[in-house]
N, CA, C and O atoms as a DFTB+ gen file, in Angstrom:
472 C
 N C O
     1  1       0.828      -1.193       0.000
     2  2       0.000       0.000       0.000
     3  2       0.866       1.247       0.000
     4  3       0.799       1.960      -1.001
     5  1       1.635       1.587       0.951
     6  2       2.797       2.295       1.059
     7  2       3.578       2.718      -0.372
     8  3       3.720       3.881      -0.751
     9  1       4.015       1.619      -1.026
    10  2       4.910       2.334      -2.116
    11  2       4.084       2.656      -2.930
    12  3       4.298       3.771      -3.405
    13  1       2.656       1.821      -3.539
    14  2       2.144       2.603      -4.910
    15  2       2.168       4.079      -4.140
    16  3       3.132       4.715      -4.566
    17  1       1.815       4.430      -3.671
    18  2       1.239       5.881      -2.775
    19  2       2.502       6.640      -3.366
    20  3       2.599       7.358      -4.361
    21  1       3.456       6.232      -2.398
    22  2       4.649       6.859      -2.848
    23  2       5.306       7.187      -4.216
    24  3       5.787       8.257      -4.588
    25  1       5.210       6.007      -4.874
    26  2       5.257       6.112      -6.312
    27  2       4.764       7.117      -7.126
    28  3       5.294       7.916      -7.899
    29  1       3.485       6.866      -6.731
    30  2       2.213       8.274      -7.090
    31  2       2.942       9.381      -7.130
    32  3       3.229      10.065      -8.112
    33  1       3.268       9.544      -5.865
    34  2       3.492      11.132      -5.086
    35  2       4.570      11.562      -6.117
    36  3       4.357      12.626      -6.698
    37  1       5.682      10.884      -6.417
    38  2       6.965      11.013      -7.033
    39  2       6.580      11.343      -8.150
    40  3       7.095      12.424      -8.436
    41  1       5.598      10.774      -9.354
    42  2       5.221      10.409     -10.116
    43  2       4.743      12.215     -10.087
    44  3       5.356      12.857     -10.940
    45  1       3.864      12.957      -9.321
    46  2       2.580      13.726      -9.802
    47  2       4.222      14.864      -9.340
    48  3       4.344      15.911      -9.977
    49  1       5.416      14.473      -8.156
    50  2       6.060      15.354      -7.761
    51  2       6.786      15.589      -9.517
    52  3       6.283      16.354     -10.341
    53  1       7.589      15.040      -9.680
    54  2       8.587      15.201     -11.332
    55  2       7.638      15.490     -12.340
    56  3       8.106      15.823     -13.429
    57  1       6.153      15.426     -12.195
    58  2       5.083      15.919     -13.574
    59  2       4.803      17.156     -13.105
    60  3       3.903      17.856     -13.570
    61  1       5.415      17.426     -12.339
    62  2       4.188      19.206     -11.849
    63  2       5.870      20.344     -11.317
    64  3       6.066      21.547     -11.489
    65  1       6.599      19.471     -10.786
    66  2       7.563      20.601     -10.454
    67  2       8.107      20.860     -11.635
    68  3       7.744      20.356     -12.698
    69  1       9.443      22.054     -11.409
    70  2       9.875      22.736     -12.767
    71  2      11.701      22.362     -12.048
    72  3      12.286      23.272     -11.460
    73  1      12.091      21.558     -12.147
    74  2      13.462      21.272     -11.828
    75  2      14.596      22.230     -12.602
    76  3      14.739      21.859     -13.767
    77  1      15.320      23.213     -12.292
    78  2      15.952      23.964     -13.232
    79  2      15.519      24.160     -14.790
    80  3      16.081      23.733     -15.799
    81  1      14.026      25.149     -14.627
    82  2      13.713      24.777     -16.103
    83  2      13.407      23.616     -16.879
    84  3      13.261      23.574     -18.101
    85  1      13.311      22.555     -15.950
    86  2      12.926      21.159     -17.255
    87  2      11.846      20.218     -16.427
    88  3      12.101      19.612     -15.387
    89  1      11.241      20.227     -16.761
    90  2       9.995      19.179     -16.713
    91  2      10.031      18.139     -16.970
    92  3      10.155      17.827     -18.154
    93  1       9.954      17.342     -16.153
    94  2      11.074      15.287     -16.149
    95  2       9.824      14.927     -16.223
    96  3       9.534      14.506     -15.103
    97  1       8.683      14.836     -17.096
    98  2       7.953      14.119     -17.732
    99  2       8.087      12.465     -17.911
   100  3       7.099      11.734     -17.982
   101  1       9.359      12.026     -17.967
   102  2       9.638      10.963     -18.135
   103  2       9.686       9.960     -17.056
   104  3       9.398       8.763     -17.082
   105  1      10.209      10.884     -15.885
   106  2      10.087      10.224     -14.516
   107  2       9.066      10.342     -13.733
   108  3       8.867       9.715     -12.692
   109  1       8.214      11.374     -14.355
   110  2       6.644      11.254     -14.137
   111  2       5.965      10.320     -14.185
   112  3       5.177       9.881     -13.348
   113  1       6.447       9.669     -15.978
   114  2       5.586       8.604     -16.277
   115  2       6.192       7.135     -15.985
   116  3       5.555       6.083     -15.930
   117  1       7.215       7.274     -15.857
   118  2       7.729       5.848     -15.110
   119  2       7.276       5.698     -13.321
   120  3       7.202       4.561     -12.853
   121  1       7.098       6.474     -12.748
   122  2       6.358       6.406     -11.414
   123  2       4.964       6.061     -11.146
   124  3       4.661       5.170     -10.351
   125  1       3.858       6.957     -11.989
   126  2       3.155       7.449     -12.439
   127  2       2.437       5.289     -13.047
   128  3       1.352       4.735     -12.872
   129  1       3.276       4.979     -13.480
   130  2       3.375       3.680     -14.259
   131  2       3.499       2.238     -13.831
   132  3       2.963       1.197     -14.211
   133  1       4.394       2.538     -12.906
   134  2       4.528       1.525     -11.482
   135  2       3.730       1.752     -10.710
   136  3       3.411       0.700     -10.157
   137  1       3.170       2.617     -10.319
   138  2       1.878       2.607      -9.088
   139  2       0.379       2.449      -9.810
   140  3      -0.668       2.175      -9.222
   141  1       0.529       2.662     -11.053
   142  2      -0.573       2.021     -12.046
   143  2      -0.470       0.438     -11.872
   144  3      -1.281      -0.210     -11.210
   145  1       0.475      -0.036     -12.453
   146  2       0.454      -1.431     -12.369
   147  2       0.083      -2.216     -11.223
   148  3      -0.537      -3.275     -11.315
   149  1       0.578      -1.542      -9.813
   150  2       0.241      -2.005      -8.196
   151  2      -1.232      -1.780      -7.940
   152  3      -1.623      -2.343      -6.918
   153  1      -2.079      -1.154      -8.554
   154  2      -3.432      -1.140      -8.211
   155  2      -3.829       1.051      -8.143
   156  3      -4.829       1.559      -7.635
   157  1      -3.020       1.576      -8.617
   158  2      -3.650       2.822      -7.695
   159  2      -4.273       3.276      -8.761
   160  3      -3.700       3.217      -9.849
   161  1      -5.739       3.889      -8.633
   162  2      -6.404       4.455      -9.134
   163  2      -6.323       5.238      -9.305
   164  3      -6.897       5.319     -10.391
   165  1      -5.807       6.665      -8.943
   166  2      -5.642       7.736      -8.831
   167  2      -4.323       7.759     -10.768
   168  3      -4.433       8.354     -11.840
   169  1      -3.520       6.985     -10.323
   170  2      -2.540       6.376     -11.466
   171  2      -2.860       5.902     -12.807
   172  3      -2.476       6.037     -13.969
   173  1      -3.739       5.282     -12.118
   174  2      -4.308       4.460     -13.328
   175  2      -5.198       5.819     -14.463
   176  3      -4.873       6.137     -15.607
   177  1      -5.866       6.139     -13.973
   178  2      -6.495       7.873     -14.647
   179  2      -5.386       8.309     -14.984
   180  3      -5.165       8.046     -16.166
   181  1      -4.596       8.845     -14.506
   182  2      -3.289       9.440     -15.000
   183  2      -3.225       9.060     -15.688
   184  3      -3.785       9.477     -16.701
   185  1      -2.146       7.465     -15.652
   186  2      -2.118       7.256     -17.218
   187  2      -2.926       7.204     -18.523
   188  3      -2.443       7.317     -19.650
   189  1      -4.361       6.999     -18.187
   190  2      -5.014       7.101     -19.523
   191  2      -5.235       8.284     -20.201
   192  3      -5.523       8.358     -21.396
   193  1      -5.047       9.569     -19.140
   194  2      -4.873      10.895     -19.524
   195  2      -3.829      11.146     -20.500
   196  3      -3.875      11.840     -21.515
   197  1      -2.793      10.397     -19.969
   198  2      -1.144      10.465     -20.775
   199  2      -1.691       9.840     -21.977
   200  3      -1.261      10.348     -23.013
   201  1      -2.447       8.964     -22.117
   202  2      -2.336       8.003     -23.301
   203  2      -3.483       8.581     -24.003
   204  3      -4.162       7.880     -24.753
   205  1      -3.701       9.632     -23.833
   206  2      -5.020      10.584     -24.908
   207  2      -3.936      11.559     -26.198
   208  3      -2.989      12.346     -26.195
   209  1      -4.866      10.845     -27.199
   210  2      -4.177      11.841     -27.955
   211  2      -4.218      13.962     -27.806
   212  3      -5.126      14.474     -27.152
   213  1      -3.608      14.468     -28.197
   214  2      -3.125      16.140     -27.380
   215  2      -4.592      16.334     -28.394
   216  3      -5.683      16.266     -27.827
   217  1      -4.542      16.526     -29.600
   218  2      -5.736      17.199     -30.180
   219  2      -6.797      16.466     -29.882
   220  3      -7.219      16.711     -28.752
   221  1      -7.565      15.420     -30.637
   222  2      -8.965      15.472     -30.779
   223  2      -9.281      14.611     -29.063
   224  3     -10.341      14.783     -28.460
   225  1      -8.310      13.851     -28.602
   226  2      -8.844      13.294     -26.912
   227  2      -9.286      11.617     -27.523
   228  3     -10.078      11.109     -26.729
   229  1      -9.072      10.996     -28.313
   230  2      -8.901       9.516     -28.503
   231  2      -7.827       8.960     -27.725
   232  3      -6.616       9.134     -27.583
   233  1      -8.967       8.042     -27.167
   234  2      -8.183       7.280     -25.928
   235  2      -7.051       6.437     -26.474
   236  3      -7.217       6.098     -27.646
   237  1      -5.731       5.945     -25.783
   238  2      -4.855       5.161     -26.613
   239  2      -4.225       5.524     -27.651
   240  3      -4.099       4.884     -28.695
   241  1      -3.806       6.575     -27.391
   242  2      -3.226       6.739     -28.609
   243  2      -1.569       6.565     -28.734
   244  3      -0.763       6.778     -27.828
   245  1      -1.280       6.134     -30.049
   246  2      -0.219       5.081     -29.983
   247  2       1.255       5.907     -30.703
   248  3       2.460       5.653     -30.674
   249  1       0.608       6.744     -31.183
   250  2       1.898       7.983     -31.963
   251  2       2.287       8.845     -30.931
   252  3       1.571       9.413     -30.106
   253  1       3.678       8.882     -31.089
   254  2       4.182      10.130     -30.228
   255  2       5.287      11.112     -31.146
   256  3       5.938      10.638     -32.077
   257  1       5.367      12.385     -30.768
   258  2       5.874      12.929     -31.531
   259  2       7.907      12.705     -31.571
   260  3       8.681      12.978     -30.653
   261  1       8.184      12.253     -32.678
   262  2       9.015      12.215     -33.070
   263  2      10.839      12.869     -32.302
   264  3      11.898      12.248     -32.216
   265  1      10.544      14.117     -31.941
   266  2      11.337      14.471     -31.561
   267  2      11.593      14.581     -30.069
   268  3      12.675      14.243     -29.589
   269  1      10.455      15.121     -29.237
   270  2      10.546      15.206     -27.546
   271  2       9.297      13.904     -27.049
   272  3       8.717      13.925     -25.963
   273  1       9.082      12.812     -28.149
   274  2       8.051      11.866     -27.145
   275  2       7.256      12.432     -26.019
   276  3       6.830      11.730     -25.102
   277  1       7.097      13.504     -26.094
   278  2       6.484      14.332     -24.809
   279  2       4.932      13.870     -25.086
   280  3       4.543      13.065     -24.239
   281  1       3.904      14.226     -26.150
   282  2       2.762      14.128     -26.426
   283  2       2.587      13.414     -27.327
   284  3       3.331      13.124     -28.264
   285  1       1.153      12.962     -26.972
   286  2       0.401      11.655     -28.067
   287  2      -0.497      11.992     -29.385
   288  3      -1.439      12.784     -29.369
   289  1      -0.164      11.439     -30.255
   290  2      -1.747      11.354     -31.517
   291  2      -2.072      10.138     -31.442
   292  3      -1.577       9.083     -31.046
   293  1      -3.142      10.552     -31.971
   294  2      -4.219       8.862     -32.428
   295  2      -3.483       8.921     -34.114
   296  3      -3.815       7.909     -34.730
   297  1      -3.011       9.417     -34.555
   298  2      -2.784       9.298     -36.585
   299  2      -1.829      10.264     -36.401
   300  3      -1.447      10.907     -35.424
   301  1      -1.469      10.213     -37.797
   302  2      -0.423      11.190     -38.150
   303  2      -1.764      12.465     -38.924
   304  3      -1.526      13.589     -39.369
   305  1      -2.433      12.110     -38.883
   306  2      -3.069      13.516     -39.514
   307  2      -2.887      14.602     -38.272
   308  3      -2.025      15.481     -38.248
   309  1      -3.799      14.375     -37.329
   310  2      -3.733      15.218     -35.856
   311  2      -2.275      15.215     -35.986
   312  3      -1.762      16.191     -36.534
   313  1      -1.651      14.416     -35.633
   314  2       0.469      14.856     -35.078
   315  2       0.576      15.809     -36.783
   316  3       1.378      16.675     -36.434
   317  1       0.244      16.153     -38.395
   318  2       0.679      16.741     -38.638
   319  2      -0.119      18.618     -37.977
   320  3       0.477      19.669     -37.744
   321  1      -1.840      18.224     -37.866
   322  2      -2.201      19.301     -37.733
   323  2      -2.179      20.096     -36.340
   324  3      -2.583      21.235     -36.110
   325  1      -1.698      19.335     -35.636
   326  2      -0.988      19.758     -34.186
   327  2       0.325      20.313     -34.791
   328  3       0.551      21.483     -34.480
   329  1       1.100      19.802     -35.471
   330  2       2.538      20.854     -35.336
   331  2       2.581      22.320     -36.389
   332  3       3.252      23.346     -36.275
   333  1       1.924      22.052     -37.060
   334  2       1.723      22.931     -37.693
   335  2       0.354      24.405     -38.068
   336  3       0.178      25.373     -38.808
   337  1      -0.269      23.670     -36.992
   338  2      -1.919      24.952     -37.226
   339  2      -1.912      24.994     -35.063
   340  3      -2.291      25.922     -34.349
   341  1      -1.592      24.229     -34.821
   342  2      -1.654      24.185     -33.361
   343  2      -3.338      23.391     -32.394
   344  3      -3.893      22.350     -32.745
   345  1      -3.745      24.230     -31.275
   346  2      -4.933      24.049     -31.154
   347  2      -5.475      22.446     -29.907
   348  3      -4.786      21.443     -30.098
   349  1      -6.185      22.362     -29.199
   350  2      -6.071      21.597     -28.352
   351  2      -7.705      21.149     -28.536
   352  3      -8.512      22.034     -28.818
   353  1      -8.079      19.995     -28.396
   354  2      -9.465      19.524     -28.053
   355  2     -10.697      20.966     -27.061
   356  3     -10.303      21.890     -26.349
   357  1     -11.672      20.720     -27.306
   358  2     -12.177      21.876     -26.734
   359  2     -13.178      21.235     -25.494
   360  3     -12.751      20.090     -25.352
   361  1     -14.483      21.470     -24.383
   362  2     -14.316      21.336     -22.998
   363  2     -15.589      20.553     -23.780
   364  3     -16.058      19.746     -22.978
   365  1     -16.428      20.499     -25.268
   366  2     -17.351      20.135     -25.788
   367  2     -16.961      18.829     -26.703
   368  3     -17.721      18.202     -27.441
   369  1     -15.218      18.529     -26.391
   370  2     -15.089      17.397     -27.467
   371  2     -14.972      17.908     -28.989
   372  3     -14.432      17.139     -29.784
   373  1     -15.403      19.055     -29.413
   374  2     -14.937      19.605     -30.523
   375  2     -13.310      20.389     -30.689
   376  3     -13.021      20.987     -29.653
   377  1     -12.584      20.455     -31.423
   378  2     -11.375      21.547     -31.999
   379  2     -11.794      22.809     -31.591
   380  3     -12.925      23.293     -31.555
   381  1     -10.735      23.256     -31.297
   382  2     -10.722      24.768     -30.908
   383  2      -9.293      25.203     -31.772
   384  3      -8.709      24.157     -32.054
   385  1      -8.728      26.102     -32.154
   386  2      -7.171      26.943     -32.037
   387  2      -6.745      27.886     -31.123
   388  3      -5.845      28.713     -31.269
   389  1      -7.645      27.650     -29.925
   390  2      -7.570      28.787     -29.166
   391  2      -6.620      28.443     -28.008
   392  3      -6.207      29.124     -27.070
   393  1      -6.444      27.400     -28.308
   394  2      -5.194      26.811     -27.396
   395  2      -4.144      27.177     -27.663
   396  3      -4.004      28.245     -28.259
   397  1      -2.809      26.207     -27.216
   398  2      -1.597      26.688     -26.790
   399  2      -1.270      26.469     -28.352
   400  3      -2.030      26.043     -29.222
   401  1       0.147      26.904     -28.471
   402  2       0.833      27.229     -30.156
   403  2       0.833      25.985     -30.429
   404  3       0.582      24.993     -29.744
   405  1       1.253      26.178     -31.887
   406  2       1.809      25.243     -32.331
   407  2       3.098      24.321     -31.824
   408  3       4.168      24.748     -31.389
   409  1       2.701      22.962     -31.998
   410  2       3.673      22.429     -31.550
   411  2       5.405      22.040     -31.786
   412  3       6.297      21.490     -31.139
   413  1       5.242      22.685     -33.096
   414  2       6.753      23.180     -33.613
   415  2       7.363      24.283     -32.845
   416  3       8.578      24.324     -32.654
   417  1       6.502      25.228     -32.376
   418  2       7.004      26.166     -31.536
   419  2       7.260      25.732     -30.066
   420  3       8.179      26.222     -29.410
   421  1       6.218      24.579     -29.463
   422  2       6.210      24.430     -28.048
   423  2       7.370      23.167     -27.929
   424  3       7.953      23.086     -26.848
   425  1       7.707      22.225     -28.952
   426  2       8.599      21.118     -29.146
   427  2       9.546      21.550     -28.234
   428  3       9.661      22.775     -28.284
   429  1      10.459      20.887     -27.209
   430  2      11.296      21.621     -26.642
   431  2      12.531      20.758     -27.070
   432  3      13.298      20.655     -26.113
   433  1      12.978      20.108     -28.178
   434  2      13.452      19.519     -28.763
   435  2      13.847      19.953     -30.226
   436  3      14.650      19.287     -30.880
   437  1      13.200      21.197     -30.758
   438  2      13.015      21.973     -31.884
   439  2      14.345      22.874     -31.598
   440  3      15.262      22.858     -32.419
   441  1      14.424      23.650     -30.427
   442  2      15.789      24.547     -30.624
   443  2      17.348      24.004     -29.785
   444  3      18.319      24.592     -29.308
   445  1      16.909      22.518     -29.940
   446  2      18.562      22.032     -29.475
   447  2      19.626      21.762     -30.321
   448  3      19.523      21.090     -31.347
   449  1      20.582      22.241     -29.938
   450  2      22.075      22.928     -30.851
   451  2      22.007      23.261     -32.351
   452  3      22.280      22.643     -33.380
   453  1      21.523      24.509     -32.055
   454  2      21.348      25.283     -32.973
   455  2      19.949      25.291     -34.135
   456  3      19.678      26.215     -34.902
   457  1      19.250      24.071     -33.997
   458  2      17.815      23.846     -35.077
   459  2      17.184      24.692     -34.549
   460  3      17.170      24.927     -33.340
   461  1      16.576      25.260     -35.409
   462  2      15.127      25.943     -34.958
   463  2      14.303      26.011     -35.924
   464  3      14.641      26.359     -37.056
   465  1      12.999      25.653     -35.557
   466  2      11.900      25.769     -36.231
   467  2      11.808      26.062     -37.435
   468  3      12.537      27.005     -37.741
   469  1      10.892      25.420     -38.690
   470  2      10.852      25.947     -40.074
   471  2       9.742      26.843     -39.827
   472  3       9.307      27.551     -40.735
């Protein structure tokens, strides 16, 4: 009982703090992943949140973007019209653009040594 908990905690601590500028997403989801597997519910939501594609909200989705694996598509249509028009699912299940940029701009993998954005 004890460690999923803990796991959790670690898990929601490395997804939400800002460690010198970088967001350990990764050790989010490896915590986050192990206390899923032990039974925690709280985890288990998490991860299916993680596993939604960023635009339209299809569960499972199995594409990740190429360069920072940070976010999910269900297709490469959404992963192209996410990097390039931007825009996030809306609170009705429909598209919006009123969301955050494009994801060529938000990629945090786009301006390492020296690339930047087309």
């Amino acid at each position: 009982q004890g460690v999923k908990e803990a796991q959790y905690e670690l898990g929601r601590m490395f997804g939400c703090a800002n460690f010198a500028g970088i967001m350990h997403m990764r050790l989010a989801r490896k915590y986050t992943r192990q206390a899923s597997a032990q039974g925690h519910d709280e985890a288990t939501d998490f991860m299916k949140h993680l596993r939604m594609c960023v635009l339209c909200g299809a569960d499972d989705a199995r594409r990740t973007c190429s360069l920072c694996r940070e976010v999910r598509y269900c297709d490469s249509a959404c992963s192209r019209k996410h990097w390039y028009e931007g825009g996030v699912i809306s609170g009705e299940g429909g598209f919006t653009s009123d969301g955050p940029e494009r994801h060529m701009q938000a990629c945090r993998r786009t301006h390492v040594r020296g690339r930047r954005p087309r």
